[in-house]
N, C-alpha and C positions, 0 to 999 in steps of 0.2 A: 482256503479249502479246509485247512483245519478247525477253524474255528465253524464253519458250516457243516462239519460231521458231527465238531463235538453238540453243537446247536441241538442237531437231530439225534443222536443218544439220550442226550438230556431232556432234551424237551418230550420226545415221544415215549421215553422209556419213564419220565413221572407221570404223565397223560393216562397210562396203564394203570395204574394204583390208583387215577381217583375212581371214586362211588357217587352217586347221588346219595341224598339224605334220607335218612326215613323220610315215611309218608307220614305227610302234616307236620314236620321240621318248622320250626319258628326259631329264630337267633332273639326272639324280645322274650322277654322275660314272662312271665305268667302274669295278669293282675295280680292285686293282692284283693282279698272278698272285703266287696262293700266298694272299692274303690268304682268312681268314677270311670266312667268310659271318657276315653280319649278322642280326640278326632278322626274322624274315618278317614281313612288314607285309600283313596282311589288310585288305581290303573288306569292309566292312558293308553291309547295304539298309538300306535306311528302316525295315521293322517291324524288321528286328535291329537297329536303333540303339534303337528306340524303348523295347525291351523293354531295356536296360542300366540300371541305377540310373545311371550315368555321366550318359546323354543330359538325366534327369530335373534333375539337380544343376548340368548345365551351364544350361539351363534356367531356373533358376531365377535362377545366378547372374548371368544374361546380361540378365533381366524385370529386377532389383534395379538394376543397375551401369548401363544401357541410362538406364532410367527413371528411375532419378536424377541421370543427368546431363540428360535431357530435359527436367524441372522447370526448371532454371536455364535453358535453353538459352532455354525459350521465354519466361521471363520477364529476361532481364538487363537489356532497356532498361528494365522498368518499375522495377527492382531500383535501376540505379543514377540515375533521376530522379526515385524517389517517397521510397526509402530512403534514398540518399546525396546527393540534391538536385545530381547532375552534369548540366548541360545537355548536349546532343546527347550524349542515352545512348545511341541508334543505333547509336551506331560501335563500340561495345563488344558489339554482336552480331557485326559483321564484325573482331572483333579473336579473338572466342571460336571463330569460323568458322576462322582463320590459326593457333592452337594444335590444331583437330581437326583439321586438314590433318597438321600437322606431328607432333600426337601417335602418330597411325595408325605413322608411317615410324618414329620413336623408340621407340616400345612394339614395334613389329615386330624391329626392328634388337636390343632388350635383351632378347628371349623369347628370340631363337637366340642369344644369349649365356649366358642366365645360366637359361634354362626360363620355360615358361609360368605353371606356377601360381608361381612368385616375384615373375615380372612382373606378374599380375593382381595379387596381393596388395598390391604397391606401391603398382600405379595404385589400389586401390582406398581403399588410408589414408590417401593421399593427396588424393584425393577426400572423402573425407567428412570430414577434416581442414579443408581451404577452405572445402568448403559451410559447413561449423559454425561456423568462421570471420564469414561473412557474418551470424550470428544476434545478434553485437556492432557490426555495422555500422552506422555511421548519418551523420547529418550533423554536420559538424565532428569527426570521430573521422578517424584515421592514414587509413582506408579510402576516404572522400571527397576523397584525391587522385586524380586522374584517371590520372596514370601508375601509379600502386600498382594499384586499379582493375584497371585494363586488363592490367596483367603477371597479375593474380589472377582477371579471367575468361578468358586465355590457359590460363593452367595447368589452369585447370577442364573447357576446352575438349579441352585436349589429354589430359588422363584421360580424358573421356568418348570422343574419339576412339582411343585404345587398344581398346576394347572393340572395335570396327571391324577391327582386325588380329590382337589376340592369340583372337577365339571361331572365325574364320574355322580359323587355323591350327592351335588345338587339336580343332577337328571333324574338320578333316585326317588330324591326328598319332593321332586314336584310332579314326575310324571308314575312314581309307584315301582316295584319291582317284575310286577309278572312282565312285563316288556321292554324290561332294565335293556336284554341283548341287543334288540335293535332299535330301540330308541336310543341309545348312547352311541350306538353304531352311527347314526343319521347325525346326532352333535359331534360326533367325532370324525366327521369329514371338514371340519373347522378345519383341526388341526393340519390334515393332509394338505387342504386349499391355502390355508396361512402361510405354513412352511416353503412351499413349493410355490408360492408367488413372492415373499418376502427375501427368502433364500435366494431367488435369481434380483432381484429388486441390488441385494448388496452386491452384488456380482459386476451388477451393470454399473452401479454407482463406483466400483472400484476400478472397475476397467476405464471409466471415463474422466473420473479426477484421483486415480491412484492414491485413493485412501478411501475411508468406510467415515468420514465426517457426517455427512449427509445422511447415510445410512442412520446413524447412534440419532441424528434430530429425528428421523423419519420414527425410528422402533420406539422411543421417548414418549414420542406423541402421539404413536397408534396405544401404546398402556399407560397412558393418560386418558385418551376417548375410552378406552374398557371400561376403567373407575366410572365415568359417566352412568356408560350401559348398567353398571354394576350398580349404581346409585339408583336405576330407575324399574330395576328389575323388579315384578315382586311376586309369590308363590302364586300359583295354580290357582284360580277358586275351582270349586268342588265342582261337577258336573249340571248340581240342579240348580246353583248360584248364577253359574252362567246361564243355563237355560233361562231363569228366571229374568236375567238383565233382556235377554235378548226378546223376550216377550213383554215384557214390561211396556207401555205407552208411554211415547216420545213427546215430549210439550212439543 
């Protein structure tokens, strides 16, 4: 109760102070004269996202890498006081909370460096690396220190918090801004559907063989299949590109 007052103080009392932008607001920067024109960046709607094989693959990758990180998320305190015998496992939720924070900003900051699908691939071998990891964990093994632990459901944390910043700005970068809201809305029922079908997935697995082994092979090799998707994804063609394919005569 308290934390759902202070939620609505805060949140609706800065909601008040924003502004839209001026009129005709751009975040790019101006050309410089003489420079070359860039590629046109189109806007997509919702059914023209929907109909792109792109949207489908993002989709998918978004259900897999989402939802696998959610498994862990919502079990690590049972994780490290059942599996690794650490008292006040607690804290190791609000340690994996301080890596998704920080991951979002780090995974943001290395897509505009180096691209999104490098960056997702990263985060995501990354990811199913650690998880897989946790499947030799137990009591009295390297894992059952509390500082290892805790640097290792950080990094967990902060892969699954990547997905937070690099699906947002690849729905951006291929379907345009003017229907950034509901076009990320429609990708972002990934997350919803991932979470909420993977999250009972470990539930059942632990109710049935009283432990999350299964589970760490399962979330492994669903962000394993993601890098796939992620390997075969590729941008948008422009409106008249596609037009042109689909008129184009078929041998």
């Amino acid at each position: 109760q308290i934390l759902g007052c202070a939620f609505l103080v805060v949140v609706v009392g800065f909601a008040m102070l924003l502004r839209p932008p001026p009129k005709g607001f751009s975040a790019e920067p101006p050309p410089a004269p003489g420079a070359a024109a860039g590629p046109k960046k189109e806007d997509y709607g919702p059914v023209e996202m929907v109909k792109t094989p792109q949207f489908a693959l993002l989709w998918l990758m978004y259900a897999c890498a989402a939802g696998a990180g959610l498994m862990i998320v919502s079990k690590v305190t049972k994780i490290a006081t059942d599996q690794l015998g650490i008292a006040a496992g607690f804290l190791f939720t609000a340690v994996l909370a301080i890596g998704n924070g920080g991951g979002r900003v780090a995974a943001g900051m290395l897509s505009d460096m180096l691209g999104r699908t490098p960056t997702m691939i990263f985060c995501f071998v990354l990811q199913a690396g650690l998880i897989f990891m946790l499947s030799i964990a137990e009591k009295g093994s390297v894992f059952a220190n509390p500082i290892l632990f805790g640097f290792h459901s950080a990094l967990i944390g902060a892969c699954y918090g990547a997905n937070l910043a690099l699906f947002p700005s690849i729905t951006k970068d291929y379907y345009g801004l003017k229907n950034f809201g509901v076009n990320y809305g429609m990708v972002f029922t990934a997350w919803g559907v991932g979470g909420f079908v993977l999250s009972l997935v470990i539930g059942k697995v632990y109710d049935t063989n009283q432990n999350f082994l299964i589970a760490y092979y399962i979330a492994s090799g669903l962000l394993l299949a993601a890098c796939v998707l992620a390997l075969l994804v590729r941008p948008v063609k422009s409106k008249e590109e596609a037009a042109g394919a689909a008129a184009a005569p078929r041998p």
